[in-house]
C-alpha positions, 0 to 999 in steps of 0.5 A, a space after each residue: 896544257 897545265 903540268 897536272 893535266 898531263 899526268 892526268 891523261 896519262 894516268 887515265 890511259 894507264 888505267 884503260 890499259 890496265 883494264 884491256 889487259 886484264 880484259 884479255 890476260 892472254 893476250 897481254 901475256 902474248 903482248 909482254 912476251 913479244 916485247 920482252 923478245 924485241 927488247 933481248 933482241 935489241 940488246 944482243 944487237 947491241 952488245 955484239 956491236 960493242 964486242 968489236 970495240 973490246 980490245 982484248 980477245 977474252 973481253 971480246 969473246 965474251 961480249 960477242 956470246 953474251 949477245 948472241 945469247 940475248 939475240 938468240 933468247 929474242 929471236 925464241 921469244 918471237 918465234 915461240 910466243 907460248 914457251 916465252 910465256 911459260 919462260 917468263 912465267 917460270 921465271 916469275 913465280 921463282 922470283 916471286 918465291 925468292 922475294 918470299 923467302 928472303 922476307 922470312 929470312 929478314 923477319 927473323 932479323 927483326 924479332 925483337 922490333 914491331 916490324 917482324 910480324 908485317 915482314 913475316 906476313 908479307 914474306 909467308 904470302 909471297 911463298 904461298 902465292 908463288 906456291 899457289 901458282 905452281 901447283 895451278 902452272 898450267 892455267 896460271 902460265 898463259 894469263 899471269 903476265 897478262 894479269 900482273 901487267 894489268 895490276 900494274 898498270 891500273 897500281 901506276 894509273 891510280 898513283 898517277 891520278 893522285 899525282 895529278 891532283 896533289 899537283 893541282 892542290 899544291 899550286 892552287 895553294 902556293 900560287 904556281 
């Protein structure tokens, strides 16, 4: 199978994927939150075995807390799917806002350019959108991850399509 052929079907599915999980936000925020708890729970896992190769006692007891935080985060995750999600989203939306707020700080670093009304744009909508979403968090908390993971997906699916053809268009034309 052609390198370009791959990327194809995998973009394809990425956009498949990205339409089941806006089909069913909830789901896929349900979905996001489970693995989100497998992988702290993997990771604690991992750090409390690296904690016993630590040489030093204060080295080692930090290295055995931070993992069993991680396993202790994972295991929460699992168990209580539902606060995960209004965790994750929580911590999303701040994310959101404070990518927000240092994009207005930015823009006014580039005043005198042509780049300080695209920066202060880009920076007010974060903040509003993250606004948006605490003034509506009990609706937006058990569909946001699910709709986020589906955008991204459908923004990766497109952008491997693309990547496809290009590649298709390139070697057609340099002889690969």
């Amino acid at each position: 199978m052609k390198d370009w052929v791959k990327w194809l079907i995998v973009g394809i599915l990425s956009i498949v994927f990205g339409v089941f999980a806006l089909s069913n936000a909830v789901a896929a925020s349900l979905a996001v939150t489970a693995v989100t708890g497998g992988l702290f729970i993997a990771m604690g896992v991992v750090q409390i075995i690296a904690a016993f190769r630590e040489t030093s006692t204060g080295s080692k007891l930090l290295a055995l807390l931070l993992g069993a935080l991680m396993l202790f985060l994972g295991i929460s995750f699992l168990w209580n799917p539902l606060e995960g999600m209004i965790s994750l989203t929580m911590l999303v939306t701040i994310l959101i806002a404070a990518s927000g707020i240092t994009r207005l700080f930015l823009s006014w670093q580039m005043k005198d350019t042509q780049f300080f009304w695209p920066m202060l744009i880009s920076g007010a909508l974060s903040v509003l959108l993250a606004a948006y979403i605490f003034a509506n968090f009990a609706a937006a908390s058990v569909s946001l991850l699910g709709i986020l993971l589906g955008v991204e997906l459908l923004f990766n699916g497109a952008g491997l399509v693309v990547l496809a053809l290009f590649i298709r268009t390139f070697k057609n034309r340099h002889g690969g």
